[in-house]
C-alpha positions as CSV (number, residue, x, y, z in Angstrom):
1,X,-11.2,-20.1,40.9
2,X,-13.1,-17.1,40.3
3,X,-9.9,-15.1,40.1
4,X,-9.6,-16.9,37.4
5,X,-12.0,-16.1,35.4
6,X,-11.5,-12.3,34.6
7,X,-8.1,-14.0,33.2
8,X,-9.6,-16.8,31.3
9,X,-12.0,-14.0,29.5
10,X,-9.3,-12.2,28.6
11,X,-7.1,-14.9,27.1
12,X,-9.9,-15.9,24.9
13,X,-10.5,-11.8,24.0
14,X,-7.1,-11.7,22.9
15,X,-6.7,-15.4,20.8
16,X,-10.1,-13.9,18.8
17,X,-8.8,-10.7,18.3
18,X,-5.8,-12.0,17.1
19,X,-7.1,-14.9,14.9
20,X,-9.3,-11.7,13.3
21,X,-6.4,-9.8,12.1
22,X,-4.7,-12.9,10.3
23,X,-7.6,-13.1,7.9
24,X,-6.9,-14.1,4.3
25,X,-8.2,-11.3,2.3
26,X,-8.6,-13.8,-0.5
27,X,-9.4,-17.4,1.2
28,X,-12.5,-15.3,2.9
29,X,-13.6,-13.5,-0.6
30,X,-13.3,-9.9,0.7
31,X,-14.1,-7.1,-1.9
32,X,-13.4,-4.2,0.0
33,X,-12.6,-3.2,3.6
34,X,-13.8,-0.1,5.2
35,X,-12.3,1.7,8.1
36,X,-14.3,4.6,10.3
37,X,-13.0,6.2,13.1
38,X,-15.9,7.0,16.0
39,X,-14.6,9.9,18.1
40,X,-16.4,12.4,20.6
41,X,-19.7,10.8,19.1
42,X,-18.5,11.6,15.3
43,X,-18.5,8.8,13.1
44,X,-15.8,9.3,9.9
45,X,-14.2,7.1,6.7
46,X,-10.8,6.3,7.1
47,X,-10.2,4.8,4.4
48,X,-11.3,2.0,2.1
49,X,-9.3,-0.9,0.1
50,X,-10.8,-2.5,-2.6
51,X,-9.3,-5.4,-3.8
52,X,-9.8,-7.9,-7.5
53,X,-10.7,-11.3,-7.3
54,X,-7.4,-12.7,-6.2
55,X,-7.2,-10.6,-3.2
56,X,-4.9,-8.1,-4.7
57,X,-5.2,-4.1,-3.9
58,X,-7.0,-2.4,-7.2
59,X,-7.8,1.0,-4.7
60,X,-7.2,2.6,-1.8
61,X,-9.5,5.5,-0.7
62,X,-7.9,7.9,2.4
63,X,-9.7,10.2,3.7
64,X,-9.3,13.2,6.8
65,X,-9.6,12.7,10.3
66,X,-13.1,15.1,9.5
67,X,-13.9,11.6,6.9
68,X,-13.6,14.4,3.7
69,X,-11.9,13.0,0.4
70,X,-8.2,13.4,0.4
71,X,-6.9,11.3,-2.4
72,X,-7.5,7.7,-4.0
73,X,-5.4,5.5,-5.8
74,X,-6.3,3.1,-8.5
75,X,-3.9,0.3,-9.4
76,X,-3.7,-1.8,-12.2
77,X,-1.5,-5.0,-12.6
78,X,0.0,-7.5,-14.7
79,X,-0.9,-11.3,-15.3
80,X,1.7,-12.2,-12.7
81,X,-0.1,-9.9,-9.9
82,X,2.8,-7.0,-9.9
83,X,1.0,-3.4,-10.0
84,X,2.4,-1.9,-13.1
85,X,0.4,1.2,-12.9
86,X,-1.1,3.8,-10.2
87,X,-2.9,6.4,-10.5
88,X,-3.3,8.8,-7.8
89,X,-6.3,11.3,-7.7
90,X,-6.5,14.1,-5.5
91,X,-9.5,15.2,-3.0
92,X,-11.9,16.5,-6.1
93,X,-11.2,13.3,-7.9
94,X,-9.2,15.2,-10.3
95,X,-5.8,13.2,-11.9
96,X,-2.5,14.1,-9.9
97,X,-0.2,11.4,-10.4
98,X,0.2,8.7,-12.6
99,X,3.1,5.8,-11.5
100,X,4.3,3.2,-14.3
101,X,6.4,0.5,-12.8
102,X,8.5,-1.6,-14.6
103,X,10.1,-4.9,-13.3
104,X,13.5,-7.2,-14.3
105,X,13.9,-10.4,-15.1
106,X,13.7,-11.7,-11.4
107,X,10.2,-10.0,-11.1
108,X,11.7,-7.3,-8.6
109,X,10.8,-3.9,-9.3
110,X,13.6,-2.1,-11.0
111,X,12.1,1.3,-11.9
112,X,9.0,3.7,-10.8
113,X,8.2,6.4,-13.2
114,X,6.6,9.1,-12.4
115,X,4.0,11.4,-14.0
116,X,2.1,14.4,-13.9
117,X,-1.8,14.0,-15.0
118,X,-0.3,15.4,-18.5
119,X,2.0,12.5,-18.8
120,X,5.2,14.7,-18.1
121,X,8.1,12.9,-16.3
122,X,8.3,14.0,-12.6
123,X,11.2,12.0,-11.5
124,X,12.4,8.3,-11.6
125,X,12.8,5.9,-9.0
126,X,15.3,3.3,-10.1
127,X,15.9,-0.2,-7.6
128,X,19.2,-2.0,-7.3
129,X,19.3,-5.8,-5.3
130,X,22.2,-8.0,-4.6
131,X,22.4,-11.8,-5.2
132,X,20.0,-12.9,-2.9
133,X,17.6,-10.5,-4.3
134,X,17.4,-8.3,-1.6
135,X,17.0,-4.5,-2.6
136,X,20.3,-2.5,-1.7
137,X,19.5,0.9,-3.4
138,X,17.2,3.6,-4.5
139,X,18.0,6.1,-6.8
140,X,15.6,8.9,-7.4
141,X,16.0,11.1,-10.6
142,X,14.6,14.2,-11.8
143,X,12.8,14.4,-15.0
144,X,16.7,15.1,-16.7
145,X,18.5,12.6,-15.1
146,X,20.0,14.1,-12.2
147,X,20.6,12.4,-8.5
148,X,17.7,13.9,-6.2
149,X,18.4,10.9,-3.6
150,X,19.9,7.8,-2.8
151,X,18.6,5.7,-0.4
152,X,20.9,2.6,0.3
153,X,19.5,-0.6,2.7
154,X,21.7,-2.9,4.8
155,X,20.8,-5.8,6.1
156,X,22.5,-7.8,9.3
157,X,22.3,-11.5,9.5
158,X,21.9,-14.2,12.2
């Protein structure tokens, strides 16, 4: 029986610590989540999601192992909950990247633009899916149109 018992602790350690990660962001009216990193006594940020009222991601705050600023990103997104802009800002806050995403008539993401803080067209992601809507392909362009990449995804089936 008291063999047991180290067992039985641990069992109910890892059904908590389970149950704890399957949180609803939204059912339990979480604003924001904050992750530090305590190491050789040194206590740092991670990082830090903040999310809207429906539980969606508005920013995400990373920071170094040292817990210094290394870059946010602030999303907006439309009445259906799809991001449709990010803006990525660099470790002194300063503007690096702007994202514009645009979506088709199946509300999968067909295109990714993306900008420099001046609003000058880096390159183009453009998404391809098949008839069950799966994505299939990702094209990325340069600011002229030319292939950089293509990334192409195959799925197997039971």
């Amino acid at each position: 029986m008291l063999k047991s018992i180290p067992f039985l602790w641990l069992s109910l350690l890892t059904l908590c610590v389970n149950a704890q990660s399957k949180k609803d962001i939204n059912k339990n009216h979480i604003a924001s989540v904050t992750v530090t990193e305590t190491k050789g006594g040194m206590i740092a940020d991670d990082e830090k999601t903040t999310y809207d009222a429906k539980g969606k991601v508005i920013e995400k705050v990373e920071y170094t192992k040292e817990g210094v600023l290394k870059r946010t990103v602030k999303s907006k997104r439309n009445t259906l909950g799809n991001v449709i802009e990010e803006q990525e800002f660099d470790e002194n806050s300063n503007l690096k990247e702007i994202t514009v995403v645009k979506y088709n008539a199946f509300n999968d993401k067909s295109e990714e633009l993306i900008y420099d803080a001046n609003r000058k067209l880096l390159k183009t992601h453009v998404y391809f899916y098949n008839k069950k809507g799966l994505k299939t392909e990702r094209k990325t362009l340069d600011a002229e149109g030319n292939l950089l990449s293509d990334k192409k995804y195959a799925y197997t089936y039971n």
